[in-house]
Short mmCIF file of the C-alpha atoms (twelve columns), coordinates in Angstrom:
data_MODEL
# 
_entry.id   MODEL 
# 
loop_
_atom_site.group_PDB 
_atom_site.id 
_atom_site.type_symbol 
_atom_site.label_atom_id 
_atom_site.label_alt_id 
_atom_site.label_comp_id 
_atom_site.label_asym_id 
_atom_site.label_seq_id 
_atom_site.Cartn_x 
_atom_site.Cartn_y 
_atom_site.Cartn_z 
_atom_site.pdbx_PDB_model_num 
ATOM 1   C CA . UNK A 1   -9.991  -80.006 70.068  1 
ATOM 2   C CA . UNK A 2   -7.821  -77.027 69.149  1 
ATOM 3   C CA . UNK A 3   -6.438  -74.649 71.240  1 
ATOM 4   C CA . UNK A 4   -4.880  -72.812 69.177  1 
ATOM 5   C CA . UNK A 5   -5.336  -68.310 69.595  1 
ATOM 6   C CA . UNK A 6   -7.610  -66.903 66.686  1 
ATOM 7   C CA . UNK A 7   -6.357  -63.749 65.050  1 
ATOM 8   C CA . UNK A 8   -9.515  -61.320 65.254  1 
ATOM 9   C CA . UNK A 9   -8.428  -58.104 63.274  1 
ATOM 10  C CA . UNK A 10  -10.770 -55.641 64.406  1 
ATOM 11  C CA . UNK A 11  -9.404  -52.670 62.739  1 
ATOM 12  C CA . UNK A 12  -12.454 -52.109 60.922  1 
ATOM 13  C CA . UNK A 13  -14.201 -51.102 63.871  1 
ATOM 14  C CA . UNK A 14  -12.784 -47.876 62.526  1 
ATOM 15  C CA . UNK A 15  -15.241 -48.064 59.745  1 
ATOM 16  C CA . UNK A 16  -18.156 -49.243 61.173  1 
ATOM 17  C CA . UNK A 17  -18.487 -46.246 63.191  1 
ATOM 18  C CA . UNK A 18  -20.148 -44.226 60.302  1 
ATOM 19  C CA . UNK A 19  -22.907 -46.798 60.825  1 
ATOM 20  C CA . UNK A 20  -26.066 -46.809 62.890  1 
ATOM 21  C CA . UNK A 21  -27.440 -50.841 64.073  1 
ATOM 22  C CA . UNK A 22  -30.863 -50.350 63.412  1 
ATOM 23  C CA . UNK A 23  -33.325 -53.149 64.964  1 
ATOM 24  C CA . UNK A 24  -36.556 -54.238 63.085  1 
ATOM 25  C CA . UNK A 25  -39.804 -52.430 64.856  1 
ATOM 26  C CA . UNK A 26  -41.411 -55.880 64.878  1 
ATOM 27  C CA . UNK A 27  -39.619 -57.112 67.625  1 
ATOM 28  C CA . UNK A 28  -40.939 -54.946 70.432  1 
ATOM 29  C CA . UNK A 29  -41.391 -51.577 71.533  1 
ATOM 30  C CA . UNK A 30  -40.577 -52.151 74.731  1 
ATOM 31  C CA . UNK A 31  -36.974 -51.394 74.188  1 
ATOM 32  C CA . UNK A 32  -34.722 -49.454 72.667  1 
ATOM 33  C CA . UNK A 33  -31.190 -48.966 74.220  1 
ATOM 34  C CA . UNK A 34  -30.187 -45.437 73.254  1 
ATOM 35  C CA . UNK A 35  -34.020 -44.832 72.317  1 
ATOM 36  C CA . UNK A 36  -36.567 -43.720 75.581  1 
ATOM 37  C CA . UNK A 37  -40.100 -43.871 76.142  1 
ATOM 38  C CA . UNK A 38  -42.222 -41.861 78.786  1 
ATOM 39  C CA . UNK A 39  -43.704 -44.203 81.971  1 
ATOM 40  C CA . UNK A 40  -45.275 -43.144 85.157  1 
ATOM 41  C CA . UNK A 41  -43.952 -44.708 88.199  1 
ATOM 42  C CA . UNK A 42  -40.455 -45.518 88.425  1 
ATOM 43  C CA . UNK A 43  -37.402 -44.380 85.570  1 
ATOM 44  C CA . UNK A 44  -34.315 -42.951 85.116  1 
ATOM 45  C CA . UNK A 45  -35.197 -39.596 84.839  1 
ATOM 46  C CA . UNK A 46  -38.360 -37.245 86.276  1 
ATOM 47  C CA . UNK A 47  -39.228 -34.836 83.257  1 
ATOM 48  C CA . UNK A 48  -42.507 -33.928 84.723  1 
ATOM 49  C CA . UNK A 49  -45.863 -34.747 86.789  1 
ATOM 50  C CA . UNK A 50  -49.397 -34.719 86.053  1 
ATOM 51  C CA . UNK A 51  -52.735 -35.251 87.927  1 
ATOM 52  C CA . UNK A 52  -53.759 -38.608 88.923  1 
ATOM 53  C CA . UNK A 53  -56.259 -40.829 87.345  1 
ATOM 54  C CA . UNK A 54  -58.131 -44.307 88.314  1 
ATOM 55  C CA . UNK A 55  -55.807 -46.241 86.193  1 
ATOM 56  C CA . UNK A 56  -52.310 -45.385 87.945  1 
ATOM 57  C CA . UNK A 57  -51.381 -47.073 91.163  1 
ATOM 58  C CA . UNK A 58  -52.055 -45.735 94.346  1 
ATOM 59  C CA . UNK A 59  -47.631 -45.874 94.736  1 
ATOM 60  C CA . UNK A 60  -46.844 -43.584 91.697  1 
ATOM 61  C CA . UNK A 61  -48.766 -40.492 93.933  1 
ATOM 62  C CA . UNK A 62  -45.915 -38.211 94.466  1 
ATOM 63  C CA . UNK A 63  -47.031 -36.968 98.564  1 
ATOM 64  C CA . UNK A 64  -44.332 -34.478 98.326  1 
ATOM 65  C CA . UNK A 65  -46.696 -32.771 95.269  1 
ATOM 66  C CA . UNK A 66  -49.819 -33.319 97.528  1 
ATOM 67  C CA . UNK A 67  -48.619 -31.753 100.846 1 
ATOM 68  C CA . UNK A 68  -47.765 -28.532 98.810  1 
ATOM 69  C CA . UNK A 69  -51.120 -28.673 96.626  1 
ATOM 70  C CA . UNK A 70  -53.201 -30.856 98.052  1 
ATOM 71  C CA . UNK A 71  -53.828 -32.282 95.169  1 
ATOM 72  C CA . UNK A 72  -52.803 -36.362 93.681  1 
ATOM 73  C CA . UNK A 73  -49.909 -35.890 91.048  1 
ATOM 74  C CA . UNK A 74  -48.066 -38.622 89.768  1 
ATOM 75  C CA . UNK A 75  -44.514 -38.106 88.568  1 
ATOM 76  C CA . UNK A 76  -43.395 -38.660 85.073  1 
ATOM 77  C CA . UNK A 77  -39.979 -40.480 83.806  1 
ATOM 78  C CA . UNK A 78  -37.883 -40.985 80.797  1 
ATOM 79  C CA . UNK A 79  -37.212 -44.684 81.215  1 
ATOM 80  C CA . UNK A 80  -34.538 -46.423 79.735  1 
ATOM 81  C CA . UNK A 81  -35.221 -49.579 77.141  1 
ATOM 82  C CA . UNK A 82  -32.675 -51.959 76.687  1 
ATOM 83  C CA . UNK A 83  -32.334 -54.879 73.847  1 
ATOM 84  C CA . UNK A 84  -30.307 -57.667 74.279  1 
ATOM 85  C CA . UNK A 85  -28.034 -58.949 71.439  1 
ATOM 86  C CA . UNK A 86  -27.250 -63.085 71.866  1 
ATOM 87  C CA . UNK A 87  -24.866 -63.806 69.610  1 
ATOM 88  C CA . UNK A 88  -24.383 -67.846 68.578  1 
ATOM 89  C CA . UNK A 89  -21.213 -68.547 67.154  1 
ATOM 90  C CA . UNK A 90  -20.603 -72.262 65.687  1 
ATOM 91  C CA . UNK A 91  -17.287 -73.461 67.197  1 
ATOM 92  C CA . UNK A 92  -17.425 -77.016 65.682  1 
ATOM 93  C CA . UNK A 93  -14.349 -78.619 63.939  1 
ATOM 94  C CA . UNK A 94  -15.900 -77.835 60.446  1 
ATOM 95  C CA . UNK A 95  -15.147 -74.054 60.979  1 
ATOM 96  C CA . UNK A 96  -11.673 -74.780 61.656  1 
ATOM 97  C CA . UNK A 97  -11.302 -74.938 58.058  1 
ATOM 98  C CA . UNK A 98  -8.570  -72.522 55.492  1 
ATOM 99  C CA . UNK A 99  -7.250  -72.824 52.863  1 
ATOM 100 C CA . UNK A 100 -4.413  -69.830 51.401  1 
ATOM 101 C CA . UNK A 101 -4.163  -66.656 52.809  1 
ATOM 102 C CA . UNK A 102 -7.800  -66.737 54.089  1 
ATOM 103 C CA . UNK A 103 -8.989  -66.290 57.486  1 
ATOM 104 C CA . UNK A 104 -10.049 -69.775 59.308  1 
ATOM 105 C CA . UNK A 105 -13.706 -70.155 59.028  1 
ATOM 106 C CA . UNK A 106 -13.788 -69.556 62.448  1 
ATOM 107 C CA . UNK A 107 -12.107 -67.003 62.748  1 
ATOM 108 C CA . UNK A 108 -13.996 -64.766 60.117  1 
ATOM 109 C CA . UNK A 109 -17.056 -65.738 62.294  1 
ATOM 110 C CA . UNK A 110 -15.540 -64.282 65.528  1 
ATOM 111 C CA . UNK A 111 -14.529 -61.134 63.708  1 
ATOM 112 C CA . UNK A 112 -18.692 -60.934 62.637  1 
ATOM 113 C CA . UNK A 113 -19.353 -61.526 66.065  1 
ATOM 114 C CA . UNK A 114 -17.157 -59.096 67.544  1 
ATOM 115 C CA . UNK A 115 -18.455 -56.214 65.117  1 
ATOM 116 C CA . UNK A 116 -21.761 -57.120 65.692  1 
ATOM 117 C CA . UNK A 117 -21.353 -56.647 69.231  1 
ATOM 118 C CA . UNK A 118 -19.570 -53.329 69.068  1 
ATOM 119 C CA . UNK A 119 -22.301 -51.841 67.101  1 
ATOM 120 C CA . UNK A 120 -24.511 -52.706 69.892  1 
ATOM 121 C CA . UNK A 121 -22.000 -51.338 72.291  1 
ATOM 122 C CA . UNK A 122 -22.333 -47.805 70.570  1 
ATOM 123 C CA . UNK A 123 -26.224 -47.903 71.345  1 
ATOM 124 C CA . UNK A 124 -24.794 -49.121 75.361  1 
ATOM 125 C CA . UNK A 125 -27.465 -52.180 74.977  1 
ATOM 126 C CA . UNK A 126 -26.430 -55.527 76.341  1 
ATOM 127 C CA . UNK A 127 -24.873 -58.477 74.206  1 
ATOM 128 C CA . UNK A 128 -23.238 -61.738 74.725  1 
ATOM 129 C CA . UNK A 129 -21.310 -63.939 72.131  1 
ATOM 130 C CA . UNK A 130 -21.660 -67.705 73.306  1 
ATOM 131 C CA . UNK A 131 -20.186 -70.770 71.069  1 
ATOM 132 C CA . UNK A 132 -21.870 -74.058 70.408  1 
ATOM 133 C CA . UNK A 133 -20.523 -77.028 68.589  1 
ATOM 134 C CA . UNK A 134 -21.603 -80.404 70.194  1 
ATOM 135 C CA . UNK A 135 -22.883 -78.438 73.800  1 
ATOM 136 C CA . UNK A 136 -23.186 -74.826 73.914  1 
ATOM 137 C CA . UNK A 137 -21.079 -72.240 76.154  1 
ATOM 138 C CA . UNK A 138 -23.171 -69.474 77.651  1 
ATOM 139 C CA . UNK A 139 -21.809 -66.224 78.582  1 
ATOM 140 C CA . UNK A 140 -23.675 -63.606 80.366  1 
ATOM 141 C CA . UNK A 141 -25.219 -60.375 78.910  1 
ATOM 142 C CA . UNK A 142 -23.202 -57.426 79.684  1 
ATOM 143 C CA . UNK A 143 -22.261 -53.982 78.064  1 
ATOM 144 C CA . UNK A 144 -20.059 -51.636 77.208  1 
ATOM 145 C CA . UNK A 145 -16.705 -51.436 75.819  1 
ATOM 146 C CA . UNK A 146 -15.131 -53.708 78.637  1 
ATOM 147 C CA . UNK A 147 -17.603 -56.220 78.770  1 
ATOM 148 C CA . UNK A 148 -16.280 -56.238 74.374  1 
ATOM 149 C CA . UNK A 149 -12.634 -56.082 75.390  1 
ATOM 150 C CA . UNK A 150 -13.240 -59.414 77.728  1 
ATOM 151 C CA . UNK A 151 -15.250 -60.964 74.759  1 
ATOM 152 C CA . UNK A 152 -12.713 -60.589 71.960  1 
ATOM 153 C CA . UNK A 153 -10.164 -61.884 74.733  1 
ATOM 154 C CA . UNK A 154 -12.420 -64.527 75.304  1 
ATOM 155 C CA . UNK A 155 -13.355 -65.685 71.388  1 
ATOM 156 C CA . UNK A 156 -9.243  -65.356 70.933  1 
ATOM 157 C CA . UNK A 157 -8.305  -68.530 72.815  1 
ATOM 158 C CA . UNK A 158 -11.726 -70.517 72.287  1 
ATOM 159 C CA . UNK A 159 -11.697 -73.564 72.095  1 
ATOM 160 C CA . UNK A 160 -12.706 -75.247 68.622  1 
ATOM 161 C CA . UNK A 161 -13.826 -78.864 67.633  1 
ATOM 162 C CA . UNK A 162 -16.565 -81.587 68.068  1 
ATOM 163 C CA . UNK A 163 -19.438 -81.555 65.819  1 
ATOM 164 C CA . UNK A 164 -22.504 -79.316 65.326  1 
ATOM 165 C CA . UNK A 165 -25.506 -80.424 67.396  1 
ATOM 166 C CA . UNK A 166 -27.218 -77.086 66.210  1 
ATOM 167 C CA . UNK A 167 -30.589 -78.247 67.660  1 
ATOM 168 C CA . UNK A 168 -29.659 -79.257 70.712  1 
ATOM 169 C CA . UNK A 169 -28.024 -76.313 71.360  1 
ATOM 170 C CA . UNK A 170 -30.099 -73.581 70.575  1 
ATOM 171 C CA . UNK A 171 -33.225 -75.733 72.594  1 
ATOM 172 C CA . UNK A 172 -30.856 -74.901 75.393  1 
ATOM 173 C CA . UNK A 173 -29.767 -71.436 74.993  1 
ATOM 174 C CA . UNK A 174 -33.700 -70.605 74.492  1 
ATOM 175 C CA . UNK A 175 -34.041 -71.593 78.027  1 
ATOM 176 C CA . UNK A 176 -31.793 -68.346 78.680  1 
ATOM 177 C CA . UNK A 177 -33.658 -65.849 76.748  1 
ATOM 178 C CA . UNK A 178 -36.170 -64.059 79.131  1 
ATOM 179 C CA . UNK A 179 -37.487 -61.123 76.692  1 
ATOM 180 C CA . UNK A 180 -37.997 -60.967 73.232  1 
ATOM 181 C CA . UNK A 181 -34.138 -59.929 71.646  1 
ATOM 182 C CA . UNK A 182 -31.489 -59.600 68.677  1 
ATOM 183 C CA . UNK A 183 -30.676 -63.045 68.072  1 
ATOM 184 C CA . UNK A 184 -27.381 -63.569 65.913  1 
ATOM 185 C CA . UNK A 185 -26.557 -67.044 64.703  1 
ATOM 186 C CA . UNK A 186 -23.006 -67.654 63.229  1 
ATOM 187 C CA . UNK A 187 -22.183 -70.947 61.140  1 
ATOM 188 C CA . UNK A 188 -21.212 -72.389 57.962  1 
ATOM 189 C CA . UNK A 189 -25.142 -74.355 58.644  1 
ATOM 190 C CA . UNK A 190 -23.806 -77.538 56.563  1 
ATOM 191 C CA . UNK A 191 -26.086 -79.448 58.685  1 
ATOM 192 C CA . UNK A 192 -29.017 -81.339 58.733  1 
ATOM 193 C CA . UNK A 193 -31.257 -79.152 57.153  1 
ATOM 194 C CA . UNK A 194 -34.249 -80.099 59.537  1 
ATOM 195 C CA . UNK A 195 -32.110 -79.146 62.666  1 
ATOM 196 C CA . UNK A 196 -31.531 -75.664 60.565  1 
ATOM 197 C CA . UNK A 197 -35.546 -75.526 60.403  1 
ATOM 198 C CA . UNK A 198 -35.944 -76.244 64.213  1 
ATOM 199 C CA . UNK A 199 -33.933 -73.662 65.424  1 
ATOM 200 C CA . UNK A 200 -34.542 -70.893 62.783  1 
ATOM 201 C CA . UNK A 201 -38.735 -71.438 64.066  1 
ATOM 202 C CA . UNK A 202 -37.452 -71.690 67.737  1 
ATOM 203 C CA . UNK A 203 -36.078 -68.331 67.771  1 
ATOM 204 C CA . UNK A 204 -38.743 -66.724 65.556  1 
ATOM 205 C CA . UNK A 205 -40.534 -64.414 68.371  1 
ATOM 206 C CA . UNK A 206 -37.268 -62.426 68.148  1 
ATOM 207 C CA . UNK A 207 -35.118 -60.490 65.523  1 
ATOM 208 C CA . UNK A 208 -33.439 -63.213 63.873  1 
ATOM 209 C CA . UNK A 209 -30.446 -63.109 61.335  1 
ATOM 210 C CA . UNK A 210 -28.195 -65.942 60.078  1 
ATOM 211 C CA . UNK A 211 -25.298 -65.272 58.788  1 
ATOM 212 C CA . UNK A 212 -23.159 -68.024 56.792  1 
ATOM 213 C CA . UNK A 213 -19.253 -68.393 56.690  1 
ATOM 214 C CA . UNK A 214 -17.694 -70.825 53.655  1 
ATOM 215 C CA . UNK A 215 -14.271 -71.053 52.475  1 
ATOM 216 C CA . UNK A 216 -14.266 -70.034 48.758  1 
ATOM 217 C CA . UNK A 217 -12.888 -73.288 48.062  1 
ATOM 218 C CA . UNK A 218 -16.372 -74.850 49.475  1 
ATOM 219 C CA . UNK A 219 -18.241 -72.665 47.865  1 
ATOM 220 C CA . UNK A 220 -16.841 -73.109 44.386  1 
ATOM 221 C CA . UNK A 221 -15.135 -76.484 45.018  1 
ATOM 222 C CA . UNK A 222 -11.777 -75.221 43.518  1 
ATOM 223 C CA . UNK A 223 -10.237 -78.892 43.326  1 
ATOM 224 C CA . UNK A 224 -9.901  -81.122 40.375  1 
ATOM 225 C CA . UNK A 225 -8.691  -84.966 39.663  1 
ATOM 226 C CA . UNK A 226 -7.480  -87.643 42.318  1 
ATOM 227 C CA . UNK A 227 -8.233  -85.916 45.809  1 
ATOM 228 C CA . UNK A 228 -8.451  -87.273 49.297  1 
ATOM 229 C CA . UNK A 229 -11.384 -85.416 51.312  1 
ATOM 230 C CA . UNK A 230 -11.526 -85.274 54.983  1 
ATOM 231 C CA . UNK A 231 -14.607 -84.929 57.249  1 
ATOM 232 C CA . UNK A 232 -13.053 -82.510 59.989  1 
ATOM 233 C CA . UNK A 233 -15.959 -83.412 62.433  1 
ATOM 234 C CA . UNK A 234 -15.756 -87.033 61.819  1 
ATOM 235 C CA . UNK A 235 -12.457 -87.244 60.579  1 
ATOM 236 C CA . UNK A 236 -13.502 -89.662 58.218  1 
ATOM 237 C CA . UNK A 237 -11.432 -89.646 54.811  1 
ATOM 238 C CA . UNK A 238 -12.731 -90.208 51.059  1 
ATOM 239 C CA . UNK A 239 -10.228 -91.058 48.443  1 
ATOM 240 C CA . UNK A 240 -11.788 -90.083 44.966  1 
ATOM 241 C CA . UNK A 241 -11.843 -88.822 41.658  1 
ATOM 242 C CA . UNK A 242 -13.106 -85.085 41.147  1 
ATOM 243 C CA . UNK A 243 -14.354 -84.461 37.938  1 
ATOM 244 C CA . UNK A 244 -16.311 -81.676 36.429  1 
ATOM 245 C CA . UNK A 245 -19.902 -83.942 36.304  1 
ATOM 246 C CA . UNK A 246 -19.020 -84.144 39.993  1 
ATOM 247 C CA . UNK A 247 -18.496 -80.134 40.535  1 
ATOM 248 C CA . UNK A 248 -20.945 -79.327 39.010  1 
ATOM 249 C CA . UNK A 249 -23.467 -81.740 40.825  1 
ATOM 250 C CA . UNK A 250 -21.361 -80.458 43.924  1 
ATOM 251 C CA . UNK A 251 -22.802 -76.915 43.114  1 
ATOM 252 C CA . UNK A 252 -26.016 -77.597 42.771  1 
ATOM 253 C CA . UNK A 253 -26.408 -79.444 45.631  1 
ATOM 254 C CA . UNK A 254 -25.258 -76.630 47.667  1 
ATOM 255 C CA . UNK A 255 -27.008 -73.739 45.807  1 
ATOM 256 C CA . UNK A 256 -29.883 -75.649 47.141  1 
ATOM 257 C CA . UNK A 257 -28.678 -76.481 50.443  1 
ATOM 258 C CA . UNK A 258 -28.231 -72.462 50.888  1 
ATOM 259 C CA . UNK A 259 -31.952 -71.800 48.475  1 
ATOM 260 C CA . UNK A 260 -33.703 -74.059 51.501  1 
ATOM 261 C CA . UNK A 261 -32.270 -71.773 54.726  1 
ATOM 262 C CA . UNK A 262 -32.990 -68.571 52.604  1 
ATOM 263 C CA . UNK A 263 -36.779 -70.157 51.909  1 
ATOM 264 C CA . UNK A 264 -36.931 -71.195 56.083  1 
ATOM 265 C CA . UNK A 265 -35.730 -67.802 57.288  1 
ATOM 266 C CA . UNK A 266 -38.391 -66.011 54.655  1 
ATOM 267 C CA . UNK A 267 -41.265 -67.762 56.246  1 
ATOM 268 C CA . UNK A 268 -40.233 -66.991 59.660  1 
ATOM 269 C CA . UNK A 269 -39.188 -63.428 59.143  1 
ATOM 270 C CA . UNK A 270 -35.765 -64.282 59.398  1 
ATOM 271 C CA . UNK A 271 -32.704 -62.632 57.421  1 
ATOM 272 C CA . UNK A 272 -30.392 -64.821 56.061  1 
ATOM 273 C CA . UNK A 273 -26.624 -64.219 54.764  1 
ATOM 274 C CA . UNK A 274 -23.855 -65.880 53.438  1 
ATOM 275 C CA . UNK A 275 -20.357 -64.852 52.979  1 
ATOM 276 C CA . UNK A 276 -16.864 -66.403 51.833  1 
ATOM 277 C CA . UNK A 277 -13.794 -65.682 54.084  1 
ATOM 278 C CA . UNK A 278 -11.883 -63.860 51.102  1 
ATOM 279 C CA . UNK A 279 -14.671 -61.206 51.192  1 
ATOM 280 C CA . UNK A 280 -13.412 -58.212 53.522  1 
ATOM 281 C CA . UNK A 281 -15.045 -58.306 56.689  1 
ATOM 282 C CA . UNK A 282 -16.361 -54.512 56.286  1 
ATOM 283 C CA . UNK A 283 -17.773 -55.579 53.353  1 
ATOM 284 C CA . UNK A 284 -19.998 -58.081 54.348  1 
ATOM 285 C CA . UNK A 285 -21.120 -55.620 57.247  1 
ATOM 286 C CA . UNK A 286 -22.115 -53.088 54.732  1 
ATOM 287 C CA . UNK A 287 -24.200 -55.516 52.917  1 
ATOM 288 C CA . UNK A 288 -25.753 -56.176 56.127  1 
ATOM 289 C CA . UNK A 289 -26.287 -53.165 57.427  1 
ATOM 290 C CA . UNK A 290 -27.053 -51.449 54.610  1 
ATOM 291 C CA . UNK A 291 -30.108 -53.982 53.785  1 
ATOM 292 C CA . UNK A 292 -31.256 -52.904 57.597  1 
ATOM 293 C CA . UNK A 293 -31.610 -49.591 57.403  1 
ATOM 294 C CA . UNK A 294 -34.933 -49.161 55.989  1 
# 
C-alpha cells in the first residue's frame, strides 16, 4: 500500500474559471444549485403571496395575510435546488503507475477530481470525492471552498494499492445516493469489462460521466524486445519478448477494450472519456466541458 503524498497542481483552477459546469436537463429539475424555482410553502426567500386554492395545504395559509384581509393567501418562495456531485476516484495499485516526467496515474486522476469539484463549488452545490480500489472510502457531501481545501488535503496523502473490485464498490456507494445526482467515475477501467457494464447501468438514473486515465506508454505500448512486465495489482511478473506482431495485437485489443465502455456508456446515456497523463490537465477539461455545453 503506498503512502506516499500526491502532488495535485491545481494552478489551473485559474483557467477554469472562464468556464460554466453545465448539468444535462435529463437528470432532474428538481435542482439546480445556483439555479431557483418558485414553491409555495416553505423556501429561502418570500417574493410574493397569492390567494389560496383546494390544492395547497391548509399550513402554507399565511394568518398574518388573513387577519389584515380576511382573506386565505398563501406565501410564495424562491427555493433553493441543490445537485450533488459524487465523485469515484480508482485508488487501486494499477494507477500508481509513471513512467518519465508524467504525472502518476493517480495523481492526474486526483487533479480531475479536484477540478471537477471546484467547478461545482462555483455553482455552491454539494460534492464529495471518495476512492475505491478493493473496498470503497466514503466521504460526506459538503460545499464550498473549505469543504475543497479539506478534499485536496485529503486526496494528497491517500492511500493507494489493492486491486479494483469496481463492482463491488459502486453496489455499495449506490446505497449512499438518496436523489438522483452528478456521478463522476475516475479510473484507468482495465477491468473486467462486465464489472464496467454493471456499474455504468447501476448508476444510469443519474448524470453519468467516465473519465479514463492511461500512461502514454499503455496506451501506445512504447516498449520493444526482451522486457519483464509487472502486474502492479498482483504483482505477478512476465518475462517476454515484445515484438511489433505483439504491439500491434496489443493495440487492438485495447482500442476495443476502450470501443466496448464508449458502446456501454452510449446505451445508457453515459459520457465517456479517456485521457493520457502527458495531456495538460486544462486540456482535457476543455474537451470536457466544452462537449457539455450544449
Amino acid at each position: 500500500m503506498s503512502e506516499k503524498k500526491h502532488n495535485i497542481d491545481v494552478d489551473f483552477f485559474r483557467q477554469l474559471d472562464r468556464f460554466t459546469f453545465m448539468v444535462r436537463k435529463r437528470v432532474s429539475t428538481a435542482y439546480a444549485g445556483s439555479r431557483r424555482s418558485l414553491h409555495v410553502g416553505r423556501g429561502l426567500d418570500t417574493v410574493g403571496y397569492r390567494e389560496y386554492n383546494r390544492r395547497d395545504e391548509l399550513k402554507s395559509v399565511d394568518w398574518k395575510a388573513y387577519a389584515r384581509s380576511e382573506k386565505l393567501y398563501v406565501r410564495q418562495f424562491e427555493e433553493d435546488k441543490s445537485l450533488t456531485t459524487h465523485i469515484l476516484l480508482d485508488s487501486s495499485k494499477s494507477m500508481d503507475y509513471t513512467e518519465g516526467d508524467s504525472p502518476s496515474k493517480f495523481e492526474y486522476a486526483t487533479m480531475l477530481a479536484a477540478g471537477f469539484a471546484y467547478l461545482v463549488t462555483k455553482d455552491n452545490d454539494k460534492f464529495a470525492i471518495s476512492s475505491f480500489s478493493e473496498d470503497v472510502d466514503i466521504t460526506k457531501p459538503g460545499r464550498g471552498r473549505k469543504h475543497l481545501l479539506r478534499m485536496i488535503e485529503r486526496l494528497e496523502t491517500a492511500k493507494v494499492g489493492g486491486k479494483t473490485a469496481i463492482n463491488e464498490c459502486t453496489i455499495h456507494y449506490g446505497k449512499a445516493i438518496n436523489s438522483r445526482s452528478l456521478v463522476i467515475i475516475i479510473s484507468d477501467f482495465l477491468q473486467d469489462l462486465k464489472d464496467i457494464e454493471s456499474a455504468v447501468y447501476r448508476f444510469a438514473d443519474h448524470d453519468l460521466i467516465l473519465v479514463q486515465v492511461l500512461d502514454r506508454t499503455e496506451s501506445s505500448l512504447t516498449v520493444h524486445g526482451h522486457s519483464r512486465l509487472i502486474d502492479l495489482e498482483s504483482g505477478m511478473k512476465l518475462e517476454t519478448y515484445i515484438s511489433e506482431d505483439m504491439k500491434t495485437e496489443y493495440q487492438e485489443k485495447l482500442s476495443a477494450h476502450i470501443d466496448h465502455i464508449r458502446y456501454i456508456c452510449d446505451r445508457a446515456d453515459a459520457e465517456f472519456y479517456s485521457f493520457t497523463t502527458d495531456i495538460p490537465v486544462f486540456d482535457a477539461f476543455f474537451h470536457t466541458i466544452s462537449r457539455r455545453r450544449w
